[in-house]
C-alpha positions in Angstrom: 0.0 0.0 0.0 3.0 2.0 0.9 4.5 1.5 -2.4 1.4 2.5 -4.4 1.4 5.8 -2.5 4.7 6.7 -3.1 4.6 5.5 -6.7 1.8 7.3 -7.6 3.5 10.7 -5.9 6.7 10.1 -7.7 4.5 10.1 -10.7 2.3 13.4 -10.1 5.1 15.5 -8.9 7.1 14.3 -12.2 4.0 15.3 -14.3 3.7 18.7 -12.7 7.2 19.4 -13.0 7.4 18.6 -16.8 4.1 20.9 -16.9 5.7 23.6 -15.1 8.8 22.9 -17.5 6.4 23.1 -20.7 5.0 26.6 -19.3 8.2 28.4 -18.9 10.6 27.0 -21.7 7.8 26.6 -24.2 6.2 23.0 -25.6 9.2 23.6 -28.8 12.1 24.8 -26.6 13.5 21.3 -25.2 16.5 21.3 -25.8 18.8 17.9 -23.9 21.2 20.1 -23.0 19.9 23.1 -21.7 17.0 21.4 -18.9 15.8 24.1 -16.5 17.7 23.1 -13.0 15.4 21.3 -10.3 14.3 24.2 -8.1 15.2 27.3 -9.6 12.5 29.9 -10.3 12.5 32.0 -13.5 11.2 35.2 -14.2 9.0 34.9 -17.4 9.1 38.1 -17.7 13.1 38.7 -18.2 14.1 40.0 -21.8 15.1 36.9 -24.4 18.0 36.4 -26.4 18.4 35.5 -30.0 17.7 31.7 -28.8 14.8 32.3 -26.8 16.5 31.9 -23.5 15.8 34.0 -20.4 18.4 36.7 -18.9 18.0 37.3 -14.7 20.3 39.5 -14.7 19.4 43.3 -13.7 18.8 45.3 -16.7 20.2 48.9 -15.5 24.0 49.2 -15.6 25.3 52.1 -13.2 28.7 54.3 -13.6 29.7 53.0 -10.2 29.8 49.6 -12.0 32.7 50.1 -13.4 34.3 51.5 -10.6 37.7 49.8 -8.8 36.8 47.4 -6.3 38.5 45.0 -4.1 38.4 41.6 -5.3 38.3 39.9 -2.1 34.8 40.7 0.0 37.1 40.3 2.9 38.9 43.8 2.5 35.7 46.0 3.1 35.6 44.7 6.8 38.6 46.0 8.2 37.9 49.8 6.7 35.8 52.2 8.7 32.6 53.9 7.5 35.0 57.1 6.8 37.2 55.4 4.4 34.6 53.1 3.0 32.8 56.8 2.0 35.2 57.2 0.0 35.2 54.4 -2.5 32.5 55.8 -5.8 32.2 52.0 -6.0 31.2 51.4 -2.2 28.8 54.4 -2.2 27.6 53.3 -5.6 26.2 49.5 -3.9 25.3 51.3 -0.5 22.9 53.7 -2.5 21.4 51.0 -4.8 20.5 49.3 -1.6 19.1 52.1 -0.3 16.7 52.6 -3.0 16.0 48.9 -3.3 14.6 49.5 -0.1 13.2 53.0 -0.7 15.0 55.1 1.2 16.9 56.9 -1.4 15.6 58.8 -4.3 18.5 60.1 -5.7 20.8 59.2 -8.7 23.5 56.5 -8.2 26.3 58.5 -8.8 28.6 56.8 -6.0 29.0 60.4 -4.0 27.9 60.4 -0.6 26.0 63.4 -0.3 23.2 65.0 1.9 20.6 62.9 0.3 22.6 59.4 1.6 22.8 60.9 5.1 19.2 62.0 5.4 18.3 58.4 3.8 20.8 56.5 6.2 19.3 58.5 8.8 15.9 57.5 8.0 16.8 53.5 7.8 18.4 54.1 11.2 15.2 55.6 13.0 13.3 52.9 11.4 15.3 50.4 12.6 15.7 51.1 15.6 19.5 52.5 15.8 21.0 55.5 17.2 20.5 58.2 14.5 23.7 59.9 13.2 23.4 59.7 9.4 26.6 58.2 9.1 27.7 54.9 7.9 27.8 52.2 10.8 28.2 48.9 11.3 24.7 48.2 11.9 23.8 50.0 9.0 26.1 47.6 6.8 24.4 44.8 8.1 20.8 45.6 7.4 21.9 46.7 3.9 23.7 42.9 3.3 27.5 45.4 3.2 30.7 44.5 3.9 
């Protein structure tokens, strides 16, 4: 009895999971070697290539971009808020975060100006932190910062 239950599972979940398959690649787009990983969620809405396959990735590219970064994560930690102010590039990811969360308004230009403070400011009253407008530890770690 055990055994006809868990057959009979197997075989629904594998249906619905070649439907699901059929919905976002398309009855016509199997292709063997390009098979839509196990759990992974696709946006159906992401812009298509030449070969009818999705691109995730974000669609606006920023100046700060391009700006000089460390390579290793690792480096950020050790530098305080005042040197990390600094860095176009730094201040370029700090104020896409902050408008990802909508707290900043302004253009991501990677200067830390009066519109960064007031919005830094603003995160820190909402969560709770002792407002200063300046760049904190605490502030990196609700933004996902080194």
């Amino acid at each position: 009895m055990k055994k006809s239950i868990l057959i009979a599972v197997g075989l629904a979940f594998g249906w619905s999971f070649a439907q699901a398959t059929d919905l976002v690649l398309g009855a016509d787009d199997h292709d063997p070697f390009f098979y839509m990983p196990f759990f992974h969620s696709n946006d159906v809405l992401a812009p298509r290539d030449d070969w009818g396959l999705l691109h995730q990735s974000r669609t606006t590219v920023y100046e700060t971009d391009f700006a000089p970064r460390y390579t290793c994560r690792a480096a950020y930690y050790s530098m305080s808020g005042s040197q990390l102010i600094k860095d176009p590039a730094y201040v370029g990811a700090l104020q896409r975060d902050l408008k990802r969360l909508g707290y900043y308004c302004g253009p991501i230009d990677g200067f830390f100006s009066d519109g960064v403070r007031a919005s830094i400011a603003t995160l820190q009253k909402n969560y709770s932190q002792q407002v200063t407008g300046t760049l904190t530890i605490p502030v990196r770690r609700v933004l996902h910062l080194p």
